[in-house]
N, C-alpha and C positions, 0 to 999 in steps of 0.2 A: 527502271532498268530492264533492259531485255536479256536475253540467254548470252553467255558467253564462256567462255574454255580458259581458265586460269590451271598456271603450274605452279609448284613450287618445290623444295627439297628439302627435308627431314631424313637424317641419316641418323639410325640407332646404334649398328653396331659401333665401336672404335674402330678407328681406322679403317673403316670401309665407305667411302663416297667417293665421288665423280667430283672434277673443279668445273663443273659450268658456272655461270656465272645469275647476276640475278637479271643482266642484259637476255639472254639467255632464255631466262623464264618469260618474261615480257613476249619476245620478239616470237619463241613459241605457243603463247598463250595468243597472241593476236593473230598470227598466221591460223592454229589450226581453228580461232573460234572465225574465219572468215571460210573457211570449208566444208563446215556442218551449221547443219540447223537441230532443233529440237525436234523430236519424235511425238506424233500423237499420242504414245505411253509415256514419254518423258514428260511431255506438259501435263496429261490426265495425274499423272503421279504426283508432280513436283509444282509444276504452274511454267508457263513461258517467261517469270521472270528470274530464275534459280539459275545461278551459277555452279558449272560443272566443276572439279578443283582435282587434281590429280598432285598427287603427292609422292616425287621422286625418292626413292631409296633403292638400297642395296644388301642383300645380304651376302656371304661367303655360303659354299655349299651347295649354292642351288645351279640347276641346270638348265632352269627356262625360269619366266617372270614367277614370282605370286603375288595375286592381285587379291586385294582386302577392301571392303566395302560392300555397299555407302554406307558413310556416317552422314546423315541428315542435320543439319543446321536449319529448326523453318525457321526461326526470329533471325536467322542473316542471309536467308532463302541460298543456303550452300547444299551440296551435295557432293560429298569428296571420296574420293577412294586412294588409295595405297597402291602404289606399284613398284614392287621391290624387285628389279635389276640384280640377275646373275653375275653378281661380282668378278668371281673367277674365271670366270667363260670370258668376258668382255676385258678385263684383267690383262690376258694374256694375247691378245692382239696387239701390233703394232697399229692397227686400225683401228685402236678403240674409243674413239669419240666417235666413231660411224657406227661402230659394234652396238655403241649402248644407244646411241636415238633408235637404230632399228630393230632394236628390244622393246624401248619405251613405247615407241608408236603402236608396235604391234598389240602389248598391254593396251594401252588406249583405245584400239580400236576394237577388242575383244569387248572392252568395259563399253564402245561403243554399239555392238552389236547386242550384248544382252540387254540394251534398252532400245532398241534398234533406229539409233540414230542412225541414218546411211553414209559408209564411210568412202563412197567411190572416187567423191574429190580429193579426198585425202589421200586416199591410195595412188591417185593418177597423178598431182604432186609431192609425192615421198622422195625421192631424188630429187628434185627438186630443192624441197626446202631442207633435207641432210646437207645436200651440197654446199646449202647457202652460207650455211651457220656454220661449216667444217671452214667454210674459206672464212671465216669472220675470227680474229684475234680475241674481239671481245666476250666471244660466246665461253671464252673459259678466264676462272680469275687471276687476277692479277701474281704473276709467279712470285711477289714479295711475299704471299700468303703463303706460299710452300710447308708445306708441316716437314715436319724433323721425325714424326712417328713412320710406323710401317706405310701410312699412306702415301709416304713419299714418293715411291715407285709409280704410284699411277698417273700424280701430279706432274711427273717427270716424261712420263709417256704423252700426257695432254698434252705438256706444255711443247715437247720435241713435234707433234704432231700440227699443232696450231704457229707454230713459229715457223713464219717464208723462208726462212734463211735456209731453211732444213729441207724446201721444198727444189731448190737449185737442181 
């Protein structure tokens, strides 16, 4: 197995996440592992065949990312961090599925610079690939999943936002 960039999402508090989807994690786990490589410290550290793993969340409270990590996995050659998404900042946008990738990305690429992956590709298609995934229906789930809790409101903002009809 060679390097590559997996996402995924773990939300702790109640009622505080994002509906991406797991379409979503995939399509930006492939995109960004095809715009970085491994760093001469990340392979001296980890090896060229460790998978990078970032782990979506959210807290309430906060005003910019916090980033946690690595937790090292060597018997499944993982190395994951935590990037908890200012809830209420991103919350209160009518633009918040754009609000929170370009939170996320920017964590990411902070986590990539303290290992100093170089993140110039990534930055030169950031527009790019927010745009891709805002036009994409599936990048958020399915609105049968809707919760009935306080996170309704955001579910509601996603789904208003990702639904064409709304785009007229």
């Amino acid at each position: 197995m060679t390097f590559a960039v997996q996402f995924g999402q773990i939300y702790v508090q109640p009622g505080v996440s994002f509906p991406f989807s797991a379409g979503f994690q995939r399509r930006l786990s492939r995109e960004v592992t095809e715009l970085v490589e491994p760093s001469p410290k990340f392979i001296k550290k980890y090896g060229s065949d460790f998978t990078l793993i970032f782990r979506i969340s959210a807290k309430q409270g906060l005003e910019d990312n916090e980033i946690y990590g690595p937790a090292v996995f060597r018997k499944d050659k993982d190395v994951e961090y935590s990037v908890f998404l200012p809830f209420d900042v991103i919350a209160t946008h009518s633009d918040a599925p754009r609000y929170a990738l370009r939170f996320l990305l920017k964590g990411v690429c902070k986590v990539f610079e303290s290992l100093e992956i170089k993140t110039d590709k990534l930055l030169d298609k950031q527009d790019t690939l927010i745009e891709g995934i805002c036009l994409d229906q599936s990048m958020v789930r399915d609105k049968s999943l809707r919760p009935t809790s306080n996170q309704a409101r955001i579910w509601d903002i996603f789904q208003a936002f990702f639904d064409p009809s709304s785009r007229a």
